[in-house]
C-alpha positions, 0 to 999 in steps of 0.5 A: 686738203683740210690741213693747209692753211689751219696754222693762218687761219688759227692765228688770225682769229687769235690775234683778233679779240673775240666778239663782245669782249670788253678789253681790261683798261690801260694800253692794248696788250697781245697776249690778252687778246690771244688768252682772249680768244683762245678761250672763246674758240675753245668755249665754241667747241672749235666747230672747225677743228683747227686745233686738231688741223694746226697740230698736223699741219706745224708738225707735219711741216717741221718734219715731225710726222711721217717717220720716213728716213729722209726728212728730219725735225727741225727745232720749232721756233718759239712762237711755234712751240707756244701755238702747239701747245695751245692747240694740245690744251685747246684739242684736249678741252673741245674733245673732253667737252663735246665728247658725244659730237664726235665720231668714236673711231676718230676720238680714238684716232686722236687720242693714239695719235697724240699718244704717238706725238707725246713719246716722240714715235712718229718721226725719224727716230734716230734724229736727236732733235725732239719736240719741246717737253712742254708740247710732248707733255700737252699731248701725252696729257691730252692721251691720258684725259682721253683714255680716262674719258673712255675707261668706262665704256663698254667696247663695242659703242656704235657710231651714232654719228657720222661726219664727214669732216670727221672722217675725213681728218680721220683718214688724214691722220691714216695717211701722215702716220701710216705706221701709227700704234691702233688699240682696237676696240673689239678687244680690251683696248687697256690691256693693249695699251699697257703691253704697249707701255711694256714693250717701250719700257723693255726697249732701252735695255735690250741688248741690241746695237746702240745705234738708236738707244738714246731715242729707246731711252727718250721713248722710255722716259716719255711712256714713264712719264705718260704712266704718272700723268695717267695715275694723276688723272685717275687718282682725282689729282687736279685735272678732273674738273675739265671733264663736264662729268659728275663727281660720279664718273671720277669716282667710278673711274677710280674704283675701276682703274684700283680694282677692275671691273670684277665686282661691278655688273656694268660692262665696260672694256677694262676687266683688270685693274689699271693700277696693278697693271701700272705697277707691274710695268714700273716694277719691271722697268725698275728692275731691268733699270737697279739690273742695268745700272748693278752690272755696268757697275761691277764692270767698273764702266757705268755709262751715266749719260743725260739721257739714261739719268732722264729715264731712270728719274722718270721710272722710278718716280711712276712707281712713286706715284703707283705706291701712294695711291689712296686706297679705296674708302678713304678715295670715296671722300675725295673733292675731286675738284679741288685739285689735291696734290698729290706730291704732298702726299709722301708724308702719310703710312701707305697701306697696299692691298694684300695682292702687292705683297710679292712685288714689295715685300722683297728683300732683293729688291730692297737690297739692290735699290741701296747698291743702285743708289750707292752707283747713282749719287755723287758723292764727292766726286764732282769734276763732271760736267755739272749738268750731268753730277745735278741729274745724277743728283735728281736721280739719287733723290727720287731713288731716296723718295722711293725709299721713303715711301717704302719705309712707310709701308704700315703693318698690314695684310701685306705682311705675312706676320710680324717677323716678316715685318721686323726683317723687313724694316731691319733691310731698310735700317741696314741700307740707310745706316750704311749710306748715313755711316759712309757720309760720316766717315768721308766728312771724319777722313776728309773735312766739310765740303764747301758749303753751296757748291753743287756737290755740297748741296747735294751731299746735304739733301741726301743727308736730309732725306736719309734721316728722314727716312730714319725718323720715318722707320721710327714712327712707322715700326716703333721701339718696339720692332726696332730694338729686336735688330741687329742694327739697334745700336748701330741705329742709336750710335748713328743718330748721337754721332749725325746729331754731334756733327750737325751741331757742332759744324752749326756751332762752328760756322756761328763762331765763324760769323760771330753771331750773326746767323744770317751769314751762317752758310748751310744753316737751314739743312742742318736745322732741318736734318736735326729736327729730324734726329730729334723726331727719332728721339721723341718717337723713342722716348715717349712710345707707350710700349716703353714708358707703360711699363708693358714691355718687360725685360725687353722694354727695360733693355731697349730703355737702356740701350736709349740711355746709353747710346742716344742719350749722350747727345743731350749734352753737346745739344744743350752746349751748342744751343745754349752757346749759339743763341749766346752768341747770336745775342752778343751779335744783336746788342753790340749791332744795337739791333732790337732783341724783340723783333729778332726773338720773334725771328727765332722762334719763328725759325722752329728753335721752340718746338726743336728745344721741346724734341731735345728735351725727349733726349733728357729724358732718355737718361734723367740723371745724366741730363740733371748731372749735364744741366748742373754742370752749365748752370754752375758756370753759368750762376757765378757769372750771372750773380756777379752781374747782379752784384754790378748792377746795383751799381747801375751799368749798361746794357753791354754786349757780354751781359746781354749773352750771358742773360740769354744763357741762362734763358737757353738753359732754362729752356733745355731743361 
């Protein structure tokens, strides 16, 4: 048949440099060759299909086809694994460039086919050898180029060719994969594919014998990273450029897949709107995840295995990726080409249409996404195999991610009115405060763990991203809403003692090392976890509501509650600054290191912009900060004129004067 033989004749052509290519100079390089001729063949439109023949044939000879009970997989060798993935790139490429050569009833084979590959559905299932993630993950890509390629057209496309060859290969996959999943075009083959994705997505909680749950969980993460592959190639990510379509396709690709086609008089096969629909399959695999994780935990025998921490991490980074689409408008002034990344954008207000509502604005939903975390992260119990306390960790950082982006939600036809937003932002504050308040008490009962030990870095990312959150509640709901909640004060006492403690740990490790910051440990973290408790002060100090005067007897409360509750974090922020840098120079001169070059460091190390944020903290209670600046300056100003009396003696530059000058700066600087 067509299939034997491919995998060698592939390899000779490339192991063999293309026609007229010039060799870079210097001594013959393989793997030059291979990158060589790879491209020819794909530029060439691999008029032969043995990207398609190769895929088959590895497979089918490792076992990975067929599904029938008495041949199982066996692990690909490395060069095997290399040459699949090839061949899913190359396929996707000469598929997606020679679009119209081929056959629709075998583009739609290929792309269910490699569909059925990417999720680990065509072999034996209860087997627990699988293909290397990155050839499942060229396949799934592969299927969601080909879904997108497909979105706009209309059903019922004829067949304007007809190949033997093509037919052929089609009836060849048929006979390999009897059992494989069709979409069939007379009906609306998107709403087919996601009542697929659904029912993968449903399988690994159903209550049935766990014989095959771990290959249910492998599917269910695979389909869920299928889901976020797809999002990416329709929300213009970085892919689009290989498509040989003007920016036109993937405009109207976007509209469709966010809205449908109801407003539009073209007709083409897919009437609802993708998102929603991916939205709705993350949103239910997210629940039945938070429901399975929630009632194994009340019995006390929560199962955290690789596999399940796998699926969780995957579905909850899909809804992720479903909430920072960019809607509408703003999409229309996308460069597609130039491949935005779309992780970037979890730093922005998310503004979701008015038909999201039920699903986001829920506060169940949001109540037992906390609970869940609380189950899923480590905390201090790190006698685990580490790769299952890292995954555990992965797990509990993108629910956190999720969290972030829902403490973005900005105000919008999404809420129904402003009391709704306020409850809304008071459940993400009680929920944070509550995980921040416990991390607190544990480090009080039980000490600091050691720094850069698996468990402390990942107490110290959760630390990271919960005031984060935070600092994102803050710039999002404002004073405003934030000082009508029950938890103002508990949210105000919690940034002074979170500040306090990330201060006062930095300032005893710098004791420590004796100045020398470079042997600080955990240094960065705090820094950064206190730029964020700083941000929170900022946002407080200068919003409009409070300083214009507009607010009222409820703005001159909540300025009070500020002076009372944050602004005491002034005091212990300029101390440990001041005597940080005061060590740090004494470190530097007795080093006889040069002060420039290592100011330049520091400034470049964000100590500026950070002394500007905790100059807001003063201003939350003026008097006090001037009454806390006087009492440093006047220990300070003795010594520093009693330095100046020496001096006109003439001495060197010493140690002790050089830290006491720095002083004096760093105290200016606070002010």
């Amino acid at each position: 048949g067509s299939m034997e033989g491919s995998t060698e004749s592939l390899r000779q052509i490339l192991c063999t440099a293309p026609p007229n290519w010039q060799p870079p100079p210097g001594p013959p390089n393989p793997i030059t060759v291979l990158h060589a001729s790879l491209e020819h063949l794909r530029n060439t439109g691999d008029e032969q299909y043995l990207f398609l023949r190769t895929i088959l044939e590895v497979l089918a000879l490792n076992g990975y086809l067929g599904g029938n009970a008495n041949s199982s997989p066996t692990h690909l060798t490395c060069e095997m694994e290399q040459l699949l993935f090839h061949c899913a790139t190359g396929l996707r490429h000469v598929v997606l460039f020679r679009w119209d050569s081929y056959q629709p009833s075998l583009r739609a084979c290929i792309r269910d086919f490699v569909l059925a590959v990417g999720l680990g559905l065509t072999c034996n299932a209860s087997d627990s050898v699988r293909l290397p993630r990155t050839v499942s993950m060229a396949c799934l890509s592969c299927a969601s180029s080909f879904w997108k390629r497909g979105w706009t057209e209309d059903g019922d496309s004829d067949s304007r060719v007809t190949n033997e060859q093509q037919s052929y290969l089609e009836s060849l996959i048929g006979n390999v994969q009897p059992d494989l999943q069709r979409f069939v075009s007379n009906q609306d083959e998107t709403q087919q594919l996601f009542a697929f994705v659904n029912t993968l997505l449903a399988r690994p909680f159903e209550q049935q014998p766990s014989i095959d749950l771990q290959s249910r969980q492998y599917t269910g993460s695979m389909t869920a990273s299928f889901l976020s592959l797809l999002i990416g190639e329709f929300s213009g990510g970085n892919s689009s450029a290989r498509y040989n379509l003007p920016i036109e396709f993937h405009r109207l690709c976007h509209h469709l897949f966010e809205s449908g086609s109801d407003d539009l008089s073209v007709s083409v096969n897919c009437n609802k709107s993708g998102l929603d629909s991916t939205l709705h399959a993350s949103m239910a695999a997210l629940s039945s995840l938070v429901g399975y994780v929630l009632g194994n935990a009340s019995s006390g025998a929560v199962q955290f295995d690789e596999c399940f921490l796998e699926m969780g991490s995957n579905i909850i980074d899909v809804t992720c990726d479903v909430l920072s689409w960019e809607f509408g408008a703003s999409a229309g002034k996308w460069d597609f080409a130039s491949g935005s990344s779309r992780r970037g954008c979890y730093s922005v207000l998310l503004r979701p249409p008015q038909r999201w509502r039920d699903t986001l604005i829920n506060p169940e939903f949001l109540g037992a996404m906390f609970s869940c975390h609380k189950s899923v992260r480590v905390g201090r119990d790190g006698d685990q195999p580490r790769i299952l306390v890292e995954k555990r960790g992965r797990m509990a950082h993108v629910l956190r991610q999720l969290l972030l982006q829902l403490s973005s939600v900005a105000s919008g036809p999404v809420f129904s009115d402003e009391n709704e937003r306020a409850a809304y932002s008071g459940f993400l504050l009680d929920g944070c405060l509550n995980a921040l308040e416990s991390i607190l008490n544990d480090e009080h009962q039980h000490g600091q763990l050691v720094e850069g030990s698996v468990v402390a870095d990942l107490l110290s990312a959760e630390i990271v991203d919960l005031v984060t959150i935070l600092s994102r509640l803050t710039s999002n709901f404002k004073i405003k809403v934030m000082s009508t909640l029950p938890s103002f004060s508990r949210y105000l006492n919690a940034l002074c003692h979170m500040g306090k403690w990330l201060l006062e740990t930095s300032f005893a490790e710098c004791q420590r090392v004796e100045g020398d910051i470079e042997m600080m440990e955990g240094v960065y973290w705090k820094n950064d976890a206190l730029s964020h408790v700083l941000q929170c002060s900022d946002a407080n100090a200068d919003d409009y509501w409070l300083v214009s005067g507009t607010g009222g007897e409820e703005a001159i409360q909540a300025s009070r509650a500020l002076a009372s509750m944050l602004a005491p974090l002034y005091g212990p922020y300029c101390m440990c600054r001041v005597r940080m840098s005061s060590l740090e120079e004494h470190f530097i001169t007795k080093e006889g290191g040069d002060l420039d070059e290592i100011r330049e460091e520091i400034s470049a190390f964000g100590m500026e912009e950070e002394m500007n944020s905790g100059a807001s903290l003063g201003r939350l209670d003026v008097l006090s900060s001037i009454k806390t600046l006087s009492e440093m300056f006047q220990q300070c100003m003795p010594r520093l004129t009693a330095l100046f009396d020496e001096a006109g003696m003439g001495g060197d530059m010493t140690p002790e004067i050089a830290a006491l000058l720095e002083e004096a700066r760093m105290l200016i600087l606070c002010a």
